[in-house]
C-alpha positions as CSV (number, residue, x, y, z in Angstrom):
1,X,-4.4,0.7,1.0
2,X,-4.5,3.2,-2.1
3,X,-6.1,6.4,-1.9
4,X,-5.8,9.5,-3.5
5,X,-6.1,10.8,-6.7
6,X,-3.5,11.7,-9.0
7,X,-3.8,13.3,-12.6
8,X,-0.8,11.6,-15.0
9,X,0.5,11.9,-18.5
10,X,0.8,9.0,-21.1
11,X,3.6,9.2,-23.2
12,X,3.7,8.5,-26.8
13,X,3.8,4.8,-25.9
14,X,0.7,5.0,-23.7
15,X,3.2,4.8,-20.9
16,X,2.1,6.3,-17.6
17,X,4.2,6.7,-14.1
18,X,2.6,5.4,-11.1
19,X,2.9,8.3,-7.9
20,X,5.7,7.8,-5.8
21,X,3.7,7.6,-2.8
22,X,1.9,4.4,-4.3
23,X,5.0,2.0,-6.2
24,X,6.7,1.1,-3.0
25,X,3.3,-0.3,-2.1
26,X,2.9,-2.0,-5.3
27,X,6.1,-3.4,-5.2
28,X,5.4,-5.0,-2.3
29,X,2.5,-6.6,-2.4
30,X,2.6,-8.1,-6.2
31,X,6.8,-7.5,-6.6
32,X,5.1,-5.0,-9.5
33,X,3.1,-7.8,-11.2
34,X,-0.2,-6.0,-11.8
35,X,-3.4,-6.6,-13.6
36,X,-5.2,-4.1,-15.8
37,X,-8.4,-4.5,-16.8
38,X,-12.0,-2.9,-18.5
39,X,-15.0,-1.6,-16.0
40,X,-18.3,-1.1,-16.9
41,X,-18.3,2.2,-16.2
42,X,-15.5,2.8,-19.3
43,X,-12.6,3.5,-16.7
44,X,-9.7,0.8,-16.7
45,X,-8.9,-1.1,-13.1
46,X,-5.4,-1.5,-12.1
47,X,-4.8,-4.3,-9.4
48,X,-1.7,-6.0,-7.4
49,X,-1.8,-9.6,-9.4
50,X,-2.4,-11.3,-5.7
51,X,-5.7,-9.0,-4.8
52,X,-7.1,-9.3,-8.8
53,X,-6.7,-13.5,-8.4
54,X,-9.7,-14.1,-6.2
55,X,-11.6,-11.5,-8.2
56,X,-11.2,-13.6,-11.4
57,X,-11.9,-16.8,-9.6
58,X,-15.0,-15.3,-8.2
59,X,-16.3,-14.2,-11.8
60,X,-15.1,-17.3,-13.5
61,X,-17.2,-19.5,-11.2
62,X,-20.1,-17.7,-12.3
63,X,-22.6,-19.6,-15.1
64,X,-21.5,-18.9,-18.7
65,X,-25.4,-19.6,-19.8
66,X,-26.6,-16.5,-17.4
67,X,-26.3,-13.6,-20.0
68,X,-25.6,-10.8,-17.1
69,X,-22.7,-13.5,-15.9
70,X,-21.0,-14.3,-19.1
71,X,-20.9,-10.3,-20.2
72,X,-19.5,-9.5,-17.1
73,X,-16.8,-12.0,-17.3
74,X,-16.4,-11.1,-21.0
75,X,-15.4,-7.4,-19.6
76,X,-13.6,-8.1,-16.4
77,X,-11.6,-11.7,-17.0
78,X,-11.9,-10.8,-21.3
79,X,-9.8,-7.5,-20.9
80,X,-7.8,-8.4,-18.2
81,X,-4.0,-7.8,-19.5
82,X,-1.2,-9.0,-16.7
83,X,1.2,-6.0,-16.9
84,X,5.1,-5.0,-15.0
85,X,5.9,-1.9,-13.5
86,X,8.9,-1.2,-14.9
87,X,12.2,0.0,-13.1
88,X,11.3,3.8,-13.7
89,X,7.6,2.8,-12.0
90,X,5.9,3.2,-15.3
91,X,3.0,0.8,-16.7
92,X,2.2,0.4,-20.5
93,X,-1.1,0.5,-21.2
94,X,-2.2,-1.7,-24.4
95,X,-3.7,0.1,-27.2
96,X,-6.9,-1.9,-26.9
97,X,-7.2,-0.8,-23.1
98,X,-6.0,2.7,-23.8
99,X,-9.3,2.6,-26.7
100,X,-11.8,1.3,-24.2
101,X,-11.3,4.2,-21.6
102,X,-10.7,6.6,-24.2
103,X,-7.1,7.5,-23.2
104,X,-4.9,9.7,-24.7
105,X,-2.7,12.4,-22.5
106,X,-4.0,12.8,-19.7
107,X,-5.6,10.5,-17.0
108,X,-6.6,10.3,-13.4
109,X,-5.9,7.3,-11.2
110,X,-7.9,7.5,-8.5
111,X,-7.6,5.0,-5.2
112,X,-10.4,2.7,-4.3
113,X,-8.5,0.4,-1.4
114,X,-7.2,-2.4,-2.6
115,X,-6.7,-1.0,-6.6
116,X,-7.3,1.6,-8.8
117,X,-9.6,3.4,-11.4
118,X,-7.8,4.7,-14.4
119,X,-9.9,7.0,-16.0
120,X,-9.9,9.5,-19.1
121,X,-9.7,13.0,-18.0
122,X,-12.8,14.2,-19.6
123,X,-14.5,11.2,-18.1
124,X,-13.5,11.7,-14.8
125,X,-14.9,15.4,-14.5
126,X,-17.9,14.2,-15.8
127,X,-17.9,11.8,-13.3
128,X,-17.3,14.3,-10.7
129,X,-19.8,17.1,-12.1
130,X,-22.7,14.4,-11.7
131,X,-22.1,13.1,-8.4
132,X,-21.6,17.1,-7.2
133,X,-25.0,17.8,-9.3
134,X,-26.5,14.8,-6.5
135,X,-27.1,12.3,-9.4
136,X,-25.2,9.8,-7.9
137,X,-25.7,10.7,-3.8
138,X,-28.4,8.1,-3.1
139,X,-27.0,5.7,-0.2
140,X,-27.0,2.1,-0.5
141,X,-29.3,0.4,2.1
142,X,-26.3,-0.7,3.5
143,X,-25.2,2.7,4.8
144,X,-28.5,4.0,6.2
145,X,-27.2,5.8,8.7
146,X,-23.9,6.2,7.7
147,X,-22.4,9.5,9.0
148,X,-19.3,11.2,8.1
């Protein structure tokens, strides 16, 4: 389970260490195998390879002549880069990933369960600001009566 958010540098190589608290984890659930891809919402998702797999299965089943389907999997399966931690725990991110999300020094990876959000700084406090603002507060039907 990843939670937590944690703000991290990229290095000149658009290198960038994964939290302590989160490579063990990592390690063993993928052996550091990982899968970075595009979201809609310009952030970059960072899976274990064995969680991403049903993910692409379940987009690539989808119809190629439904227009919402095929951009979908154009983003999701089209971006999709199979990436190693390395032995120091860092992960490159490829220029063309890095240019999607706008990265450049700093980022913020930011638990959702079973992966990540990588997002560009600026982004992310935007992101932030609106859903503090109550832009983004509306509940799902699914949670009426959710409580915390």
């Amino acid at each position: 389970m990843f939670r937590g958010a944690s703000s991290l540098n990229l290095d000149a190589k658009g290198r960038l260490a994964i939290p302590a608290k989160h490579r063990d984890a990592l390690q063993s659930q993928s052996a550091g195998h990982l899968v970075l891809t595009a979201h809609p919402h310009r952030c970059l998702l960072l899976y274990p390879q064995p969680a991403w797999e049903p993910i692409q299965s379940k987009m690539m089943s989808l119809s190629s002549f439904d227009k919402r389907s095929s951009a979908l999997q154009r983003l999701l399966v089209g971006y999709a880069e199979d990436i190693e931690m390395d032995a120091a725990g860092r992960l490159l991110v490829s220029p063309v990933l890095r240019d999607f999300a706008g990265l450049d020094k700093q980022a913020m990876l930011v638990g959702q369960g079973s992966h990540f959000e990588l997002w560009n700084m600026e982004a992310w406090r935007a992101q932030l600001d609106s859903v503090m603002a109550g832009d983004d507060l509306s509940l799902p039907s699914e949670l009426e009566g959710f409580s915390l």
